[in-house]
N, CA, C and O atoms as CSV, one atom per row, in Angstrom:
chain,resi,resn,atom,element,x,y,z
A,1,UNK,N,N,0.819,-1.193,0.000
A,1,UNK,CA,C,0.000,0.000,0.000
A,1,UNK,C,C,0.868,1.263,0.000
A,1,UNK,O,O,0.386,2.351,-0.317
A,2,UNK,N,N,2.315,1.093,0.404
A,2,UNK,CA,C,3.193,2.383,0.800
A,2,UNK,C,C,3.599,2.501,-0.655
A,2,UNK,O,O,3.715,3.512,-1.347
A,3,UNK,N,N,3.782,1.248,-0.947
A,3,UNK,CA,C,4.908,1.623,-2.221
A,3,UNK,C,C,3.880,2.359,-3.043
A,3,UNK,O,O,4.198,3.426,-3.569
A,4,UNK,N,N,2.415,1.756,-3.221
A,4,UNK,CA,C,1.707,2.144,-4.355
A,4,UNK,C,C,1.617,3.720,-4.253
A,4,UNK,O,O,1.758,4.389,-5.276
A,5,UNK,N,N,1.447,4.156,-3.363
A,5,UNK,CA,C,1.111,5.503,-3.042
A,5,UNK,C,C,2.010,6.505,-3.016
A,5,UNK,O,O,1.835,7.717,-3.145
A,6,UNK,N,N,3.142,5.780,-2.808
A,6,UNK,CA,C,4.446,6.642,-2.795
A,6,UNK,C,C,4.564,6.929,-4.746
A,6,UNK,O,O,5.004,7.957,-5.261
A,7,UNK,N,N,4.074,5.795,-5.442
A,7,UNK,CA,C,4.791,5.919,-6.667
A,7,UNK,C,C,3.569,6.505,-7.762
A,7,UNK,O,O,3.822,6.719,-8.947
A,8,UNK,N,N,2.065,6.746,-7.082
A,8,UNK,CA,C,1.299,7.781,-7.002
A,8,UNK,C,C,1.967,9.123,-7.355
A,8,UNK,O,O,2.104,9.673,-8.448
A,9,UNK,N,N,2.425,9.573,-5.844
A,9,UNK,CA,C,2.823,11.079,-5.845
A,9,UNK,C,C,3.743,11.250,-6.946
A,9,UNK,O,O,3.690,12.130,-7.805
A,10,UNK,N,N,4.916,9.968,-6.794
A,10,UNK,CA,C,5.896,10.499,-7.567
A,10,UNK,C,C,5.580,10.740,-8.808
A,10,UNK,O,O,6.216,11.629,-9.373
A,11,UNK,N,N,4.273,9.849,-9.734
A,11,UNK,CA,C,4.593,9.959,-10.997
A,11,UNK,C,C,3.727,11.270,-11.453
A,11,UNK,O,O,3.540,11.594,-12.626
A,12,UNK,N,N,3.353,11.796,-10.578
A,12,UNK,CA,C,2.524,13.257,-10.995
A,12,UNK,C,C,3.592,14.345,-10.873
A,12,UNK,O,O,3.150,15.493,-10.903
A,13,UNK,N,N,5.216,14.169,-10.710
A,13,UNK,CA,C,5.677,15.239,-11.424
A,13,UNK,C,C,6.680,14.572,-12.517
A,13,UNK,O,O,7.149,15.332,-13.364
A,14,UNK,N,N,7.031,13.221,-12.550
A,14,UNK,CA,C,8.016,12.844,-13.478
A,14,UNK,C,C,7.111,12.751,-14.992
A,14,UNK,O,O,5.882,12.690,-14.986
A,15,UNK,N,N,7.712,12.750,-15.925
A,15,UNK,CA,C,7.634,12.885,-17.706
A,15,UNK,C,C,7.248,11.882,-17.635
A,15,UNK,O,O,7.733,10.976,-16.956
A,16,UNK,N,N,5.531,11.786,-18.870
A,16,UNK,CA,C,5.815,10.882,-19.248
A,16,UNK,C,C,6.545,10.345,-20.690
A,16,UNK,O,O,7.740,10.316,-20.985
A,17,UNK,N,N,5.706,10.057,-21.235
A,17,UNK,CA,C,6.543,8.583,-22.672
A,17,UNK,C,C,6.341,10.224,-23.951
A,17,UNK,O,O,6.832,10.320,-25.076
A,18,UNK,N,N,5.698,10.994,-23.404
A,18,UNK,CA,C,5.842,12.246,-24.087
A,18,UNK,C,C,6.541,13.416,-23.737
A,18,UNK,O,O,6.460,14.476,-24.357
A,19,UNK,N,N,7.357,13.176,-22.549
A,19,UNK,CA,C,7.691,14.175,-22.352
A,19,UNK,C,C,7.290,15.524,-21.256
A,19,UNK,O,O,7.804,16.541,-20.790
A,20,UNK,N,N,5.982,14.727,-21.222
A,20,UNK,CA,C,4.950,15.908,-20.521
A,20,UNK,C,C,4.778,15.755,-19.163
A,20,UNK,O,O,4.406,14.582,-19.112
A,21,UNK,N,N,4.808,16.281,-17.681
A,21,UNK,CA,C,4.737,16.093,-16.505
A,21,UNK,C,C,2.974,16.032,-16.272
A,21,UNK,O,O,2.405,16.628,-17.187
A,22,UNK,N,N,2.078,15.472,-15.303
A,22,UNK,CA,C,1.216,15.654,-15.226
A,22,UNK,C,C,0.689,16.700,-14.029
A,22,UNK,O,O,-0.515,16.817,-13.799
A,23,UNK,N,N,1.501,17.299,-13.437
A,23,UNK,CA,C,1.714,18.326,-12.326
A,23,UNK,C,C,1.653,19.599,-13.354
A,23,UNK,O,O,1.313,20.545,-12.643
A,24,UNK,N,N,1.758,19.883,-14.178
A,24,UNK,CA,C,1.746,20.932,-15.496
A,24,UNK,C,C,0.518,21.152,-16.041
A,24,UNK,O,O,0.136,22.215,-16.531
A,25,UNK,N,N,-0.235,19.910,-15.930
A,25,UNK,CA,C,-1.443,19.931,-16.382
A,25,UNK,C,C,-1.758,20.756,-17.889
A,25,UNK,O,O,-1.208,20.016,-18.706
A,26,UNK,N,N,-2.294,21.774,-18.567
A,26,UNK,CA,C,-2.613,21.710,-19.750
A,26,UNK,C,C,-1.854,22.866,-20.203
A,26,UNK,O,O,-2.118,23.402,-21.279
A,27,UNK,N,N,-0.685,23.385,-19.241
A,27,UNK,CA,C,-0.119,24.657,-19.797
A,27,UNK,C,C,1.297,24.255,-21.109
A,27,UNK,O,O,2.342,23.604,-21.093
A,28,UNK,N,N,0.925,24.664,-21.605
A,28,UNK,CA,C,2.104,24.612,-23.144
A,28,UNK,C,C,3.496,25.155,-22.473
A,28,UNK,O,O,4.537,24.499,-22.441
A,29,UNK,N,N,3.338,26.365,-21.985
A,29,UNK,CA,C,4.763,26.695,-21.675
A,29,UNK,C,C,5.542,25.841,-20.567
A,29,UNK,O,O,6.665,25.337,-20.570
A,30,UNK,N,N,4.576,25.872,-19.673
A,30,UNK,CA,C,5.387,24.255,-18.658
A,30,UNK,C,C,5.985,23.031,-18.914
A,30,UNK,O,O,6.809,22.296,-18.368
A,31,UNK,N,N,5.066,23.050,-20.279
A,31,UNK,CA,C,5.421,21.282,-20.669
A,31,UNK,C,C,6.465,21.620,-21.927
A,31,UNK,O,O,7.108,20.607,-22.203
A,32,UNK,N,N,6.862,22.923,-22.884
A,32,UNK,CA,C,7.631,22.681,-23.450
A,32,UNK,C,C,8.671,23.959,-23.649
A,32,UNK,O,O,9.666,23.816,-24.360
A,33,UNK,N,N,8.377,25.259,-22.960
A,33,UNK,CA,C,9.395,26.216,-22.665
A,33,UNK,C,C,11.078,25.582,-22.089
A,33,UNK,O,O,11.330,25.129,-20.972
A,34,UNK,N,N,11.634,25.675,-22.771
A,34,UNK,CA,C,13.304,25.321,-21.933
A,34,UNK,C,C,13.646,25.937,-20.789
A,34,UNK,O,O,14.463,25.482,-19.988
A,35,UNK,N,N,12.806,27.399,-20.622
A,35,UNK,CA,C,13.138,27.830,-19.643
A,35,UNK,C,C,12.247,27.172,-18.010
A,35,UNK,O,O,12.738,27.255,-16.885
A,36,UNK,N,N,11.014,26.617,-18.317
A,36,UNK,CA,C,10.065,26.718,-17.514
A,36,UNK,C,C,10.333,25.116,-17.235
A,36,UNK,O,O,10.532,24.757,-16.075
A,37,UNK,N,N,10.338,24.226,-18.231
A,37,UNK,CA,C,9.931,22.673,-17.887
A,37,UNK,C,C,10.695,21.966,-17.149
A,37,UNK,O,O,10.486,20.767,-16.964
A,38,UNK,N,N,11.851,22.722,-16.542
A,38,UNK,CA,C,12.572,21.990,-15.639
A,38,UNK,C,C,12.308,22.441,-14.248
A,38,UNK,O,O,13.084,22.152,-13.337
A,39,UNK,N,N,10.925,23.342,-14.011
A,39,UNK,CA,C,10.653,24.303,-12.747
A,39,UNK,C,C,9.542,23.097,-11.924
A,39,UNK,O,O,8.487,22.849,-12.508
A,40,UNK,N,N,9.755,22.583,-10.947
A,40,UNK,CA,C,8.635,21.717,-10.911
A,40,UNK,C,C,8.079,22.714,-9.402
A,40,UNK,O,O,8.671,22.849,-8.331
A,41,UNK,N,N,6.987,23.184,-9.767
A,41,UNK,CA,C,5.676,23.732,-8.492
A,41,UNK,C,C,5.066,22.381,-7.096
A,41,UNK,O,O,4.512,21.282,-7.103
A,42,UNK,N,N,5.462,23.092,-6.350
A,42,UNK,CA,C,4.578,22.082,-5.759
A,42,UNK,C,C,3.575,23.007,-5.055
A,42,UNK,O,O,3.637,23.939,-4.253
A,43,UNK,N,N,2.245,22.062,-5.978
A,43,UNK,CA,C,0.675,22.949,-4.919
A,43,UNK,C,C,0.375,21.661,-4.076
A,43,UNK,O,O,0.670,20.497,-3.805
A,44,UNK,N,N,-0.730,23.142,-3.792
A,44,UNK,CA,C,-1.856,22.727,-2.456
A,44,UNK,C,C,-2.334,21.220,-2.459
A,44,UNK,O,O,-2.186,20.301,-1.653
A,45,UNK,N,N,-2.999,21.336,-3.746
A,45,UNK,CA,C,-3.572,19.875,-4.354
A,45,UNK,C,C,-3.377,19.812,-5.800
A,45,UNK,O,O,-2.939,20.598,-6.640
A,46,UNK,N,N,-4.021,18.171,-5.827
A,46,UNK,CA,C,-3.885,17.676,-7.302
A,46,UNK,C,C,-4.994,17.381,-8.306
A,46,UNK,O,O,-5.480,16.252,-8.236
A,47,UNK,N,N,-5.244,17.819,-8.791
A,47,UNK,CA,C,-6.881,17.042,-9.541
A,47,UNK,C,C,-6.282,15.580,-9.677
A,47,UNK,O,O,-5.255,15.083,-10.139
A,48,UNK,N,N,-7.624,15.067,-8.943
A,48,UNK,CA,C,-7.511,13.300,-9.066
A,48,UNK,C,C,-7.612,12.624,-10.335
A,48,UNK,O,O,-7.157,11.487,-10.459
A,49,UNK,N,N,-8.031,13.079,-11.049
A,49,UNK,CA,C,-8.295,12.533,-12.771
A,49,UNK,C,C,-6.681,12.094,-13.561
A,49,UNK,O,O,-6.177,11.116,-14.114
A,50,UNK,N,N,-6.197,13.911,-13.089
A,50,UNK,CA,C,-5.042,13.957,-14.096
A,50,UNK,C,C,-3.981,14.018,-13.583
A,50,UNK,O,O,-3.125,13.651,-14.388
A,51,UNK,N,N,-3.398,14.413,-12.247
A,51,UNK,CA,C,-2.427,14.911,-11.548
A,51,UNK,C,C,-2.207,16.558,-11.822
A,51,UNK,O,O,-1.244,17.182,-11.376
A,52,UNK,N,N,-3.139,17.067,-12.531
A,52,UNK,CA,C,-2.764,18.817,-12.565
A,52,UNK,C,C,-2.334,19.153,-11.053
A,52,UNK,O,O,-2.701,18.586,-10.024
A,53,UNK,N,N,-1.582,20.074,-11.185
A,53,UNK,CA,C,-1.486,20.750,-9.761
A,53,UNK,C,C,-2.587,22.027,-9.816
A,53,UNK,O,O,-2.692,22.724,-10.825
A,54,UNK,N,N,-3.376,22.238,-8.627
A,54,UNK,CA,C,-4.212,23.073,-8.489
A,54,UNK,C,C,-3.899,24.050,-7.146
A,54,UNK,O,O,-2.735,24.226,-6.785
A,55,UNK,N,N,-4.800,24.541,-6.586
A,55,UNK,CA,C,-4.505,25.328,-5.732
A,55,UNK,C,C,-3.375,25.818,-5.551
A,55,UNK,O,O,-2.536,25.348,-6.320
A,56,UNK,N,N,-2.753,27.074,-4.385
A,56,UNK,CA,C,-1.606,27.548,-4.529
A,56,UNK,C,C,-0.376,26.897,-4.684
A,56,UNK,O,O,-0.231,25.834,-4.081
A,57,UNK,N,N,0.478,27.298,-5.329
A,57,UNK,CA,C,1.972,26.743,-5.729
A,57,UNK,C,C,2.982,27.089,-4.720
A,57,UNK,O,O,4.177,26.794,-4.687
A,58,UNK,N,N,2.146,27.884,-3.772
A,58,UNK,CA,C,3.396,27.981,-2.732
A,58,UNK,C,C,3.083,27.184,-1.345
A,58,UNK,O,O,3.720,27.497,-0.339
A,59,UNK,N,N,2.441,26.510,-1.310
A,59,UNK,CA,C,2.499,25.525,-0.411
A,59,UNK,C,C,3.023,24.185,-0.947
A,59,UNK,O,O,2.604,23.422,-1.818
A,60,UNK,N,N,4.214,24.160,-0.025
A,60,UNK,CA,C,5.285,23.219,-0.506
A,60,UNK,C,C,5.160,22.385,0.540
A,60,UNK,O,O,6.174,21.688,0.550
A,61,UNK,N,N,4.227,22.003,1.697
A,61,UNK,CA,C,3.852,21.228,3.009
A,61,UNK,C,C,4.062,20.162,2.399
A,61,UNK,O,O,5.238,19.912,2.136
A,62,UNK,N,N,3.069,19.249,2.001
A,62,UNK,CA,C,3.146,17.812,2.225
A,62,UNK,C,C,3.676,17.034,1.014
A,62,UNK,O,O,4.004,15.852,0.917
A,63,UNK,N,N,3.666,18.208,-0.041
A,63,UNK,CA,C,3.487,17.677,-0.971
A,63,UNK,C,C,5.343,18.120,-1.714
A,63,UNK,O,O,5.709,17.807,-2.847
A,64,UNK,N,N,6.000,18.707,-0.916
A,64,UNK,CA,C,7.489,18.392,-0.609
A,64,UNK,C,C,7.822,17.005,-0.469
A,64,UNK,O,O,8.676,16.536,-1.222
A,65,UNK,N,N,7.305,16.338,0.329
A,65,UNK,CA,C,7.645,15.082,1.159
A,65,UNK,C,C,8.019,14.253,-0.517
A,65,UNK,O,O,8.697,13.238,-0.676
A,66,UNK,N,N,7.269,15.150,-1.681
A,66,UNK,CA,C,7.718,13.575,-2.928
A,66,UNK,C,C,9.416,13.788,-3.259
A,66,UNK,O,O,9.973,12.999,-4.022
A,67,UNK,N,N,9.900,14.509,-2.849
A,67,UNK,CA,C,11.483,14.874,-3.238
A,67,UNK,C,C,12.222,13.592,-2.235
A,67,UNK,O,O,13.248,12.927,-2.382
A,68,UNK,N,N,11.203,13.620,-1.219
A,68,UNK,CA,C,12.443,12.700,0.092
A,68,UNK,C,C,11.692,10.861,-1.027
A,68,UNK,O,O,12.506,9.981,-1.306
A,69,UNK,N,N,10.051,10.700,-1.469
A,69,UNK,CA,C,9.792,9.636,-2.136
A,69,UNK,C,C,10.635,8.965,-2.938
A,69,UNK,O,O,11.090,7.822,-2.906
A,70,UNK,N,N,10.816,10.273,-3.975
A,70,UNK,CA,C,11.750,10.104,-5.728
A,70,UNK,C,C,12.984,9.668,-4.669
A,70,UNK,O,O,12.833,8.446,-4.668
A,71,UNK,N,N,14.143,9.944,-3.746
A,71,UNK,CA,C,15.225,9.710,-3.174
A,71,UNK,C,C,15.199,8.561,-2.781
A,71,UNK,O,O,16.244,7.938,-2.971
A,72,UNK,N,N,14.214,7.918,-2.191
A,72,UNK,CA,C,13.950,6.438,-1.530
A,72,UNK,C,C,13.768,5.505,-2.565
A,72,UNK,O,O,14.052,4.313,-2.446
A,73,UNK,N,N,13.183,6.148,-3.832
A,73,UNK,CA,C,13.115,5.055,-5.033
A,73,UNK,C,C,14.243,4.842,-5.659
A,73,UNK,O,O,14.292,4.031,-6.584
């Protein structure tokens, strides 16, 4: 149940098979600006559907904790 959930969070900011993060959700410049697509936000919440990040981008609380996840994997 840990692992599944851990690899949940993680894959809502890693690329997928396109390239595209799902934490970016439908913005063009996030997913393909050189300057921007290496910026990863961490919000409030996530839309459950897609992994968009929603609510504010400056709450980095819990949803920090996927940096210590991605390290353990």
């Amino acid at each position: 149940m840990t692992a599944e959930i851990s690899y949940r969070l993680t894959h809502i900011f890693l690329r997928n098979a396109d390239g595209k993060g799902p934490v970016f959700g439908g913005v063009a410049t996030l997913h393909d600006d050189p300057h921007w697509r290496n910026n990863l936000l961490f919000y409030e919440y996530f839309h459950g559907d897609n992994g968009a990040g929603i609510g504010a981008s400056h709450q980095t609380g819990w949803s920090g904790l996927v940096a210590k996840l991605i390290q353990q994997s």
